[in-house]
VOGU-3710 file (C-alpha; in Angstrom, 3 decimals, decimal comma):
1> xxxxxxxxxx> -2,742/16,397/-38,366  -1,583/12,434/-38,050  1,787/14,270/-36,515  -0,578/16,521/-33,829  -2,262/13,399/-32,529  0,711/11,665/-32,210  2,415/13,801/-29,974  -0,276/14,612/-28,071  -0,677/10,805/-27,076  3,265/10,334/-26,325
11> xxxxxxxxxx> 2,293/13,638/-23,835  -0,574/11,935/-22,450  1,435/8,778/-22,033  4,139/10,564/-19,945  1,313/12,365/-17,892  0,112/9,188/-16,857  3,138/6,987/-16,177  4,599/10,137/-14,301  1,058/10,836/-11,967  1,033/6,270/-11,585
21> xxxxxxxxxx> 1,838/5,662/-8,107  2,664/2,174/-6,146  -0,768/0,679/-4,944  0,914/-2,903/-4,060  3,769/-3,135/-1,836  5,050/-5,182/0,742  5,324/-4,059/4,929  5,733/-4,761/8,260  3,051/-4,540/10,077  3,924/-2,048/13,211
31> xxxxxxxxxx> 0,919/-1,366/15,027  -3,058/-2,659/14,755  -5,728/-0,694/16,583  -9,077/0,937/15,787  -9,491/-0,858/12,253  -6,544/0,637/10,831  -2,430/-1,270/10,410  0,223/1,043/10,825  3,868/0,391/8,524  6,999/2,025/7,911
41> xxxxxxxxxx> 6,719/3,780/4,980  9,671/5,921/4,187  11,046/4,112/1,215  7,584/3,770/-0,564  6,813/7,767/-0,013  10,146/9,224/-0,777  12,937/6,528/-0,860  15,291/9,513/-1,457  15,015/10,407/2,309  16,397/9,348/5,720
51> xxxxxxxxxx> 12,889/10,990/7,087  10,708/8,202/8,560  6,729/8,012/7,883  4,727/5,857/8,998  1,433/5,104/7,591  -1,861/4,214/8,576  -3,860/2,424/6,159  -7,968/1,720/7,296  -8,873/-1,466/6,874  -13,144/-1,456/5,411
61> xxxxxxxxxx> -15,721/-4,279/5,528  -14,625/-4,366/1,838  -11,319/-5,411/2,813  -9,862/-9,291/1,489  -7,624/-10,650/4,462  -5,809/-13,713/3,458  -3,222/-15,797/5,010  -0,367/-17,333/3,733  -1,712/-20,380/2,412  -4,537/-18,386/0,873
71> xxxxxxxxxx> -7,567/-18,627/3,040  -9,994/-15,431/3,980  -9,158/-14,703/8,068  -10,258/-12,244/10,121  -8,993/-8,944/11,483  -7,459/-10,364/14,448  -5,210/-12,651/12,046  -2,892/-9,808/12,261  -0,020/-9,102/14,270  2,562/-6,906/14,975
81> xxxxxxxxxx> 6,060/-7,829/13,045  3,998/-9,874/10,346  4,929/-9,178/6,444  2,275/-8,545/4,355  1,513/-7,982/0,767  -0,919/-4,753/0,664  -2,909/-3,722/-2,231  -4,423/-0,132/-1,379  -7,245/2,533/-3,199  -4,906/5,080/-3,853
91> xxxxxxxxxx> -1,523/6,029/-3,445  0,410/6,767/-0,172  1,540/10,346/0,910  3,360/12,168/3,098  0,374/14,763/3,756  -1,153/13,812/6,640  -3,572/12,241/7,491  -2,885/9,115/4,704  -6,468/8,538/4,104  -5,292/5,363/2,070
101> xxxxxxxxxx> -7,727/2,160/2,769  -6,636/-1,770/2,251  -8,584/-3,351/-0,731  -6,435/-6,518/0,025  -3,932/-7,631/2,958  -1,808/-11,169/2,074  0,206/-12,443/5,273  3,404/-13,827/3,611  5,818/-13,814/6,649  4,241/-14,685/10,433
111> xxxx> 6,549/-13,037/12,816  7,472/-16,219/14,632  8,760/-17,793/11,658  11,111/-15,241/10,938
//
């Protein structure tokens, strides 16, 4: 019996490192309008092709925006060509439409001091 459980919880393991997706990556920002940031998101969908996506991730009430040095901003704190650290709800796809929202957005690169 000891043996059944056993292997049923190294199964269940797998299952759930396999289904774990990437919730916190790093972007460009490409685009900003209507409440949502648009990124290039190719590598973080499938980094195994030269397709492009781009996704479009809403950004809530609920959402933290911080810059660099830490403190809550607005909105209109981001730019285009700014590199952020993006925490999101769930993971990103290639089905359309992404319906992935930002729980947190960290500016860690302004565009002009690239």
């Amino acid at each position: 019996m000891k043996k059944y459980i056993f292997v049923y919880l190294i199964i269940m393991l797998v299952i759930i490192t396999g289904c774990s997706a990437k919730l916190n990556f790093t972007a460009a920002i490409e685009g900003i309008n209507d409440n949502k940031v648009s990124l290039e998101c190719s590598d973080l969908i499938d980094d195994s092709s030269d397709v492009g996506y781009e996704c479009s991730i809403k950004i809530t009430e609920n959402t933290m925006i911080k810059n660099i040095d830490g403190d809550v901003v607005t909105l209109e704190s981001l730019k285009e060509g700014q590199h952020i650290d993006l925490t999101v709800n769930k993971s990103l796809s290639e089905r359309l439409p992404n319906q992935s929202e930002a729980k947190e957005i960290k500016i860690i690169k302004n565009k002009n001091s690239m």
